[in-house]
C-alpha positions in Angstrom: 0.0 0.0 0.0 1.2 3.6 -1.0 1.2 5.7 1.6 0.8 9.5 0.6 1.8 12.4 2.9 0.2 15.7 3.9 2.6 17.5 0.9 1.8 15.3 -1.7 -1.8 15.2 -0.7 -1.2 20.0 -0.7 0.4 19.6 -4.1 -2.8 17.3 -5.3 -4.9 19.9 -4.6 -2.9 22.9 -6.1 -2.6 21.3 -9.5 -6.6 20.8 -9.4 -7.2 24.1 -8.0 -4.7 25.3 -10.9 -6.4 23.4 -13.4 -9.9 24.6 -12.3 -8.8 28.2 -12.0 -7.2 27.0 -15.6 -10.6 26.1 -17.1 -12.6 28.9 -15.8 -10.3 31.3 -17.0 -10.5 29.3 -20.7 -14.0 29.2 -20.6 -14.7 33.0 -19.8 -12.1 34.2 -22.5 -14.2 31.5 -25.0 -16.9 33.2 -24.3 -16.4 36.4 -24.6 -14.6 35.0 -28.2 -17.6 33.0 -29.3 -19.9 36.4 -28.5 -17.7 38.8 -30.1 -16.9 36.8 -33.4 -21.2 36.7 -33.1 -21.1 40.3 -33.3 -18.7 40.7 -35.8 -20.3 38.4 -38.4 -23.9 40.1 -37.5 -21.7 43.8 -38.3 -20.3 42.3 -41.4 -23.6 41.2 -42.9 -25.4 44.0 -41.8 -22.7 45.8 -43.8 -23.0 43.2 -46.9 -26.6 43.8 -46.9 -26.6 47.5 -46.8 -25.2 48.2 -49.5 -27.6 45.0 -51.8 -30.7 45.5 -50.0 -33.6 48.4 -50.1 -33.8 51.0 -47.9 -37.7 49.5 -46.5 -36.3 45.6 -46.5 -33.4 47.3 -44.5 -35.5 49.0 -42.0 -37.7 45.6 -41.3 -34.3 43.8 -40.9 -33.0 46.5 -38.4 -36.4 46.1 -36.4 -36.3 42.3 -36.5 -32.4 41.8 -35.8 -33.6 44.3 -32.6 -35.9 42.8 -31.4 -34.1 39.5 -32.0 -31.1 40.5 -29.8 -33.5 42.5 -27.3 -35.4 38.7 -26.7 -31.9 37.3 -26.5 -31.4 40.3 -23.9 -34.3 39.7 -21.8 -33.7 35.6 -21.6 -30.2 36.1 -20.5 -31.0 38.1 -18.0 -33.6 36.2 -16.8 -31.3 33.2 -16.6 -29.1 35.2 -14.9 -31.4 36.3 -11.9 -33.0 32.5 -11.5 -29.1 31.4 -11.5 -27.5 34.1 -9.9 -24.6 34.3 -12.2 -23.1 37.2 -12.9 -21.8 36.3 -16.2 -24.7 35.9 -17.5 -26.3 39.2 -16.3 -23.3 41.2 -18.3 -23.9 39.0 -21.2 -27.5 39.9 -21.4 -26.8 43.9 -20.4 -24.1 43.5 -24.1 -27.0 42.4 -26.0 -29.0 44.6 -24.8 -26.6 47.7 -25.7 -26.2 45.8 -29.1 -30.2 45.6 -29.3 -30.1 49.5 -28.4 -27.0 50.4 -31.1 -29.4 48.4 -33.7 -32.4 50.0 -33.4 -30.5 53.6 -33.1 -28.6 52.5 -37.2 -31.6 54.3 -38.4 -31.6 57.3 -36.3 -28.3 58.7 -35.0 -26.5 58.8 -38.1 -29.2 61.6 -39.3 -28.3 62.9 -35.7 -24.4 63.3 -36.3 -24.8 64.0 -40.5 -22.7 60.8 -41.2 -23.8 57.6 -43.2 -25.0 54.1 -42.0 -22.4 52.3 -42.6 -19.8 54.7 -40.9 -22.0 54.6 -38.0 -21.7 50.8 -38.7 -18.2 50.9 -38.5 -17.6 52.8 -35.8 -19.9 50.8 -33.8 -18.2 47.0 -34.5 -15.2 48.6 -33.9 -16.2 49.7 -30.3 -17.5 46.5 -29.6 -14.4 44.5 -30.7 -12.4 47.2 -28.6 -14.8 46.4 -25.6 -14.5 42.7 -25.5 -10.6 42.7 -26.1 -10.3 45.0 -22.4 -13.1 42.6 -21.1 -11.1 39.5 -22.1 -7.5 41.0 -21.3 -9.3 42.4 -17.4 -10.8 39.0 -16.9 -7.8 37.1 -17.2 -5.9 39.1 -15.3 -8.7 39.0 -12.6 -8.7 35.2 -12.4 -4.6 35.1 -12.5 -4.5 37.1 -9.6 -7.1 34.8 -7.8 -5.2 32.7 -8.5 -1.8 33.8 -7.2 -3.5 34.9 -4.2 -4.9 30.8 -3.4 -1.1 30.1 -4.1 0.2 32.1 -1.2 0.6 31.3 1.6 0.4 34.8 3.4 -3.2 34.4 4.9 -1.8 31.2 6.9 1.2 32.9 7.7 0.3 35.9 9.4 -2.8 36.4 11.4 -6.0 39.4 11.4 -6.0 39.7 15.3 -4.2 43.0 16.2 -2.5 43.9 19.2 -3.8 45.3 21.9 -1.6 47.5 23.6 -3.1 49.2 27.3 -3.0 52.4 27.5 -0.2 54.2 29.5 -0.5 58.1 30.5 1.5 60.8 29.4 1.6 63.3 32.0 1.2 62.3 35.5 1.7 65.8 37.2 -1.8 66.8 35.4 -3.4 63.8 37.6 -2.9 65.4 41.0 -3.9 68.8 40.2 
């Protein structure tokens, strides 16, 4: 029989708390991957079918791409609250902004006196600038979890504080 000590059993548990931590930190940076390449493509057709389609089967496609993302919205969030996962909730909050930049195509760029499809533009690129901080800020979040479950600081040194008594300063004031 192989008998395993209390180190081995410590170093166990750091390379599946690393590979965890690992996982998570794949699986969020995926994500945010999978939903920005989404918007992307959606950005690039919109812009394919810009320029082919008429202006009234344009409108109906802004309204119903809108309201598309806007159900997506609403279900994510919903998912979010029943679950409680925060994730989820920003996910839902992004389509909802993307629902909101969609139905404004036909609005704001009579607003600021530019075209559609610099409006267009402008926008992907924000949302591909948007998800490249989220990604980078959320890996750097989880590496730094996961330095600080590494350390071994918290074991180290303790949260009680000393109490020191209290000692006078002047004891000639005491007797007058």
């Amino acid at each position: 029989m192989i008998e395993i000590n209390s180190e081995e059993k410590k170093k166990i548990t750091i390379k599946e708390i690393y590979h965890n931590i690992n996982n998570t930190v794949t699986g969020d940076v995926l994500a945010n991957l999978a939903y920005s390449s989404m918007i992307m493509i959606y950005f690039m057709f919109f812009n394919i079918q810009y320029e082919v389609l008429p202006e009234l089967t344009l409108t109906k496609y802004i309204n119903i791409s809108s309201m598309a993302f806007l159900i997506i919205s609403i279900l994510m969030i919903e998912i979010a609250y029943k679950k409680e996962k925060d994730n989820i909730l920003l996910y839902g909050v992004e389509f909802l902004v993307l629902a909101i930049f969609t139905l404004l195509i036909k609005h704001i760029p009579k607003l600021v006196q530019c075209n559609t499809q610099t409006y267009i533009l402008v926008g992907s690129y924000l949302f591909a600038i948007y998800y490249m901080l989220k990604s980078t800020v959320l890996y750097t979040i989880e590496r730094q979890n996961e330095l600080k479950q590494y350390s071994d600081i918290k074991e180290i040194v303790k949260d009680e504080p000393i109490k020191k008594a209290s000692k006078r300063k002047n004891k000639k004031e005491e007797g007058k």
